[in-house]
C-alpha positions as CSV (number, residue, x, y, z in Angstrom):
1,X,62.1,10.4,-66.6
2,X,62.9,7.8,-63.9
3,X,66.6,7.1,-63.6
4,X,68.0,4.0,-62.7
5,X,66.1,1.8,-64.2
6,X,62.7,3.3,-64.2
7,X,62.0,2.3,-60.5
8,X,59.1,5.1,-59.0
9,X,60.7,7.1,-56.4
10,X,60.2,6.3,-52.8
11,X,56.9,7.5,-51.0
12,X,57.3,10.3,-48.1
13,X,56.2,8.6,-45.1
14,X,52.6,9.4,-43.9
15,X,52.6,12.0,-41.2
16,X,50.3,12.0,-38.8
17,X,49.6,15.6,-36.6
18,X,49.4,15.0,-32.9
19,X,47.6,17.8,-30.8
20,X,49.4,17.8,-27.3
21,X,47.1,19.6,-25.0
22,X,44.1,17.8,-26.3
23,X,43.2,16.3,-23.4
24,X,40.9,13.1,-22.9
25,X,38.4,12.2,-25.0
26,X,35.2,13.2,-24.2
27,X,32.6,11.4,-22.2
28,X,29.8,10.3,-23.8
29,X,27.1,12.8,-23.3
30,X,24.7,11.7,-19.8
31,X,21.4,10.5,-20.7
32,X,18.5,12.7,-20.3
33,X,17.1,13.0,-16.6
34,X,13.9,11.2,-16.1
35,X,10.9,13.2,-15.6
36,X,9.8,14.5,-12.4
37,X,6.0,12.8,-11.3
38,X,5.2,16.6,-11.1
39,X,6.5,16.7,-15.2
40,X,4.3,13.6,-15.8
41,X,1.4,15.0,-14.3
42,X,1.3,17.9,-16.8
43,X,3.0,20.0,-14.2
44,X,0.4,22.5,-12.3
45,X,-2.0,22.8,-15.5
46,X,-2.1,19.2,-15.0
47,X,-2.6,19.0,-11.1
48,X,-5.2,21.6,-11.3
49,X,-7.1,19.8,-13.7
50,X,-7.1,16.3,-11.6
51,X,-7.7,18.2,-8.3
52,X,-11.1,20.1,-9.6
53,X,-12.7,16.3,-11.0
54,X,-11.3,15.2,-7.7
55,X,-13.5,17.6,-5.7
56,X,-16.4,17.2,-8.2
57,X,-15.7,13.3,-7.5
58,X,-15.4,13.5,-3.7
59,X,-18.7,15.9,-3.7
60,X,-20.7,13.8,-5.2
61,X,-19.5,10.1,-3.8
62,X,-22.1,9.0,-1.0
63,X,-19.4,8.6,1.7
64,X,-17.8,11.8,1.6
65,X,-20.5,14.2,0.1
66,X,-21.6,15.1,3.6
67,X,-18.2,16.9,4.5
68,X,-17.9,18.9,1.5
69,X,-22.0,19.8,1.3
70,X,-20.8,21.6,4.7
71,X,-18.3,23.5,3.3
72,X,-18.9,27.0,2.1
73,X,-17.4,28.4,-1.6
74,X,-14.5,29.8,0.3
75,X,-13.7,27.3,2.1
76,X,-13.7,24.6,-1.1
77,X,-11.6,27.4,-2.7
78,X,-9.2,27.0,0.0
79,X,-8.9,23.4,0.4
80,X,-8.6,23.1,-3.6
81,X,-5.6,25.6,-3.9
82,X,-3.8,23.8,-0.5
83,X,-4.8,20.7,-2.5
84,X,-3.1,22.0,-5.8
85,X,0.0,23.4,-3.8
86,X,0.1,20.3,-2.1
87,X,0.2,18.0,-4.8
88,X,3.0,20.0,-6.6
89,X,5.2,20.3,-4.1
90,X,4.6,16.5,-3.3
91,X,5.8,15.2,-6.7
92,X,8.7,17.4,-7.0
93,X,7.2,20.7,-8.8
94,X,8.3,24.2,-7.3
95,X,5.1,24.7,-5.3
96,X,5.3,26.2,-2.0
97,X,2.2,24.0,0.7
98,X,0.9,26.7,3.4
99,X,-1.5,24.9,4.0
100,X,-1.4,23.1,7.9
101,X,0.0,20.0,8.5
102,X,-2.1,16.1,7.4
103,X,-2.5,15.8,11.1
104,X,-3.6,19.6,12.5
105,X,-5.9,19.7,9.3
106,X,-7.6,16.8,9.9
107,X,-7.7,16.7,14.2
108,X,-11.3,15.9,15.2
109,X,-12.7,15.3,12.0
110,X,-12.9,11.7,12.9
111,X,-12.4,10.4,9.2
112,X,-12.9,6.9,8.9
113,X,-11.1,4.4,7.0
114,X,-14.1,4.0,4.6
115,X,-13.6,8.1,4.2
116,X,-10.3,7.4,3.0
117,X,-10.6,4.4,1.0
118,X,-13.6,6.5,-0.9
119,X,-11.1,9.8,-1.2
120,X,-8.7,7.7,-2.8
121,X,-11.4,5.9,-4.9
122,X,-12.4,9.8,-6.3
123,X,-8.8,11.0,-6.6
124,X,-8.2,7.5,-8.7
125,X,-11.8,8.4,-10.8
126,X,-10.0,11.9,-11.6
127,X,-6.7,11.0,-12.4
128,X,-8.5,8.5,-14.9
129,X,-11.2,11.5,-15.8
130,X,-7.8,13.0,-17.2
131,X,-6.1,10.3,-18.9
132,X,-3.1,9.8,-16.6
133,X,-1.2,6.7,-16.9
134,X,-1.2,3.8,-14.8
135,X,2.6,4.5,-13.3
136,X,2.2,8.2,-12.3
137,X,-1.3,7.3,-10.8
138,X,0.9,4.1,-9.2
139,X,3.5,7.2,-8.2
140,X,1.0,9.6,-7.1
141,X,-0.9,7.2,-4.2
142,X,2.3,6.0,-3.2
143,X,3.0,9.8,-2.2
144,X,-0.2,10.7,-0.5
145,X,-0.4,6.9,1.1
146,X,1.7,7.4,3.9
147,X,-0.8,10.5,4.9
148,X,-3.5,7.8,5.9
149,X,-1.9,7.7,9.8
150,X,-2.4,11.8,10.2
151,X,-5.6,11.9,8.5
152,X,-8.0,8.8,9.6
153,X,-8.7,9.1,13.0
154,X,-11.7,6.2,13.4
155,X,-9.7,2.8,13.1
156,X,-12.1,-0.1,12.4
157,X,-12.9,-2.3,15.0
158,X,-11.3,-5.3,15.4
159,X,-13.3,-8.4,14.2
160,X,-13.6,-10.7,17.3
């Protein structure tokens, strides 16, 4: 059926479709966002769950029992929702702090440094209590840290 000689008949050239309005290629798709400490924490479930054993810690730890044995229910109640709100709106969660300010809160109360260093020793003992990782607790005392200048009001004496 071939003429001439039997030679196969030329191939069509390949045709190749080209889209004109199809724009640049798309970007590669962003990688996810990284979790908010207020995610890590277990968001307010989380927070709540940290602040009670922090209370329970902070009542019961020789330094600072003797300011929350003074306290009445309400008053705990209080300071552990301000707490809660606190801490959520501190590592990025949607809570709204009423509460007053590190420094009006605390005026008078004459916290001392070993006050503090035993508040952050319960807060720590909860946040353990509660299996939070190392980095968020890291994250978490880097956030409240900078509150130690409004809330301590006895500085330790200076070693002559």
């Amino acid at each position: 059926m071939f003429a001439c000689g039997g030679a196969k008949p030329p191939k069509e050239p390949l045709v190749t479709e080209t889209v004109a309005d199809a724009g640049p290629p798309e970007p590669p798709p962003e990688p996810p966002k990284p979790k908010s400490l207020y995610e890590r924490l277990g968001e307010k479930e989380g927070i709540t769950k940290v602040v009670d054993a922090f209370i329970k810690n902070a009542a019961s730890n020789d330094v600072t029992k003797k300011r929350f044995a003074k306290l009445s229910k309400e008053r705990v109640e209080k300071f552990r929702n301000n707490l809660i709100d606190q801490i959520c709106k501190e590592s990025g969660g949607d809570c709204e702090y009423t509460g007053k300010s590190m420094k009006d809160a605390h005026k008078g109360m004459k916290i001392t440094e070993a006050e503090w260093n035993a508040t952050v020793s319960a807060l720590k003992a909860a946040l353990d209590e509660n299996s939070v990782g190392e980095n968020e607790q890291n994250d978490l005392i880097a956030a409240i840290a900078p509150m130690k200048e409004d809330i301590v009001e006895v500085k330790p004496k200076a070693k002559k």
